[in-house]
C-alpha positions, -999 to +999 in steps of 0.1 A: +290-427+541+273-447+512+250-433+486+213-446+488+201-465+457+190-442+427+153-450+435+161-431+465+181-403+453+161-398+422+127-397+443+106-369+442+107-370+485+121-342+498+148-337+522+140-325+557+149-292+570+187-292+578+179-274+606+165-308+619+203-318+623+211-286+644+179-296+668+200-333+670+225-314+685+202-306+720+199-341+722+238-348+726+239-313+745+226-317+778+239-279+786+216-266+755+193-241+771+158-232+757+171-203+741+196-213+719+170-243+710+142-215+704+175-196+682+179-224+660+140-231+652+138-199+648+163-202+613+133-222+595+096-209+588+082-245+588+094-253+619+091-223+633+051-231+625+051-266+637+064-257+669+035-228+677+008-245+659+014-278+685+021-255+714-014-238+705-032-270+699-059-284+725-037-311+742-011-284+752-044-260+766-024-230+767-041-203+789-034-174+761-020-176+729+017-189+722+031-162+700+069-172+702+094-205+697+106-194+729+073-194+749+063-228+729+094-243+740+087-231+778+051-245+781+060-281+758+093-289+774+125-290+759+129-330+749+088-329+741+097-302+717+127-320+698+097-351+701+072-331+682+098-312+655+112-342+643+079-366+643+062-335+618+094-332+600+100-365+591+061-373+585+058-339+567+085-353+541+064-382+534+030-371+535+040-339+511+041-361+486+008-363+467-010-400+468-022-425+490-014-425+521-035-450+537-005-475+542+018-445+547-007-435+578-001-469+596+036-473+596+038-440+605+015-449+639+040-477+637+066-454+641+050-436+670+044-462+691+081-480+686+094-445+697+069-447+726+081-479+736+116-472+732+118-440+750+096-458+780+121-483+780+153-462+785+132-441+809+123-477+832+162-490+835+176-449+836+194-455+807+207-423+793+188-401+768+160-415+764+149-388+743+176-405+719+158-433+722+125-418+712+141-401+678+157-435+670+123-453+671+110-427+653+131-431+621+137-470+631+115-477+597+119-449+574+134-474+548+102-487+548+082-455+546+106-443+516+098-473+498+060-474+502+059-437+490+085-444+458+071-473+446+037-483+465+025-508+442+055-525+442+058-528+480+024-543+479+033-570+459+070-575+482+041-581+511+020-604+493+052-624+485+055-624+526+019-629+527+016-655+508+048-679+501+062-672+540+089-654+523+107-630+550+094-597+545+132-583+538+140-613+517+107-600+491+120-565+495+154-574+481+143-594+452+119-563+440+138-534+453+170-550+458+177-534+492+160-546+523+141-515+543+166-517+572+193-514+548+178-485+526+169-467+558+201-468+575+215-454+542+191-426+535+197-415+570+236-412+562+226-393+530+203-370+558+235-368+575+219-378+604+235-387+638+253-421+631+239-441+664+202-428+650+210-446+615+224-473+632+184-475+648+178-481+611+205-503+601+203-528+631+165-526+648+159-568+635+191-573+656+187-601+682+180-590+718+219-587+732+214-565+763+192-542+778+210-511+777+224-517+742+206-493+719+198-506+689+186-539+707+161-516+729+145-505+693+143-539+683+129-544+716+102-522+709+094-533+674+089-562+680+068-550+711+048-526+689+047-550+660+026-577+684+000-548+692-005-538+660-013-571+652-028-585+677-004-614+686+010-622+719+036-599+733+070-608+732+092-619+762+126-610+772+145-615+804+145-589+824+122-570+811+084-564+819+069-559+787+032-550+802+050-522+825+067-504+796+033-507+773+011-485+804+043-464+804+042-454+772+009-450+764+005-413+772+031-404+748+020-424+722-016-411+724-001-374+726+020-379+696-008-391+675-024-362+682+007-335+679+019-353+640-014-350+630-009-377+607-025-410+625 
């Protein structure tokens, strides 16, 4: 494992809950039952809160109120609940931090919708996990979100630079921060001690399309997917893959997750 830079390490962003790495562990665990998922939430007051206040929010429309991890876990689902835990954990570590957070608020829908995307992907060839997929387009860009929160003036001016000289967007971020986002991401997620294949999601998402079931290309995929929405540009083509299918697919749990993070 590397070190991040010291911008990183000598930020003021805090570290999220290491009980976040024990809830990884459901993902890799396909015998984890509810219980011992509800056990370890149980270890952390903030998520402990999370999960009731999303279970209890109006998109869930619980009959009575949820009271217990356990009971949240039962009327979410167990992969929606590992969904929801790590998109507030992750955005809760950002948006802690006191400033603006009007460019924090759209990568973060960026986010969101690549792990949409992703996940509806994996789930339309029945690729394994594809709630692994979800988590790794989740944190697919947290380079990116790290350095708009250390140093947002200076990001600004590393997109102007791509704005306006047709630098490459990474290229500007290495001449002001010296580290490109993919590569400060990918190593910030190995400081997080994160699961390696999900820092790899940060490492290697600008890869070039190999193969459909290769994982770091199906979060490219859906970058560069989500990336053409958000900006209104033609979608993307790749063989074999029907980009307009995946989109309707995924729409529902983009539109729930925007409303669960509470952040977009």
């Amino acid at each position: 494992m590397s070190l991040p830079p010291s911008w990183i390490r000598n930020s003021n962003i805090p570290t999220p809950s290491p009980v976040l790495n024990q809830v990884f562990d459901v993902l890799y665990n396909p015998d984890m039952t509810m219980e011992e998922l509800a056990d370890v939430i149980s270890f952390d007051a903030g998520l402990t809160a999370r999960t009731l206040r999303s279970a209890n929010s109006a998109f869930s429309r619980p009959v009575s109120e949820i009271r217990t991890v356990l009971d949240a876990i039962v009327r979410i689902g167990l992969l929606p609940t590992i969904h929801i835990i790590t998109a507030t954990e992750v955005a809760a570590v950002f948006f802690s931090v006191p400033g603006d957070h009007g460019n924090m608020k759209y990568h973060w829908n960026h986010h969101i919708l690549v792990a949409s995307l992703a996940e509806a992907h994996a789930k339309h060839f029945n690729l394994s996990d594809p709630g692994r997929w979800f988590v790794g387009g989740l944190i697919h860009d947290i380079g990116r979100l790290m350095m708009l929160k250390v140093d947002p003036v200076k990001y600004a001016k590393a997109i102007q630079l791509h704005d306006d000289e047709q630098i490459d967007l990474r290229e500007a971020e290495k001449l002001l921060f010296d580290y490109s986002h993919d590569i400060a991401g990918g190593l910030l997620l190995d400081f997080w001690r994160f699961p390696s294949d999900l820092a790899d999601a940060a490492y290697e998402h600008h890869k070039k399309f190999s193969d459909i079931e290769d994982f770091c290309s199906g979060i490219g995929i859906a970058n560069q997917i989500a990336n053409a929405i958000q900006n209104n540009l033609p979608l993307p083509e790749f063989s074999g893959i029907p980009v307009p299918d995946i989109i309707i697919a995924a729409n529902e749990r983009y539109e729930l997750m925007k409303k669960v993070s509470g952040f977009c």
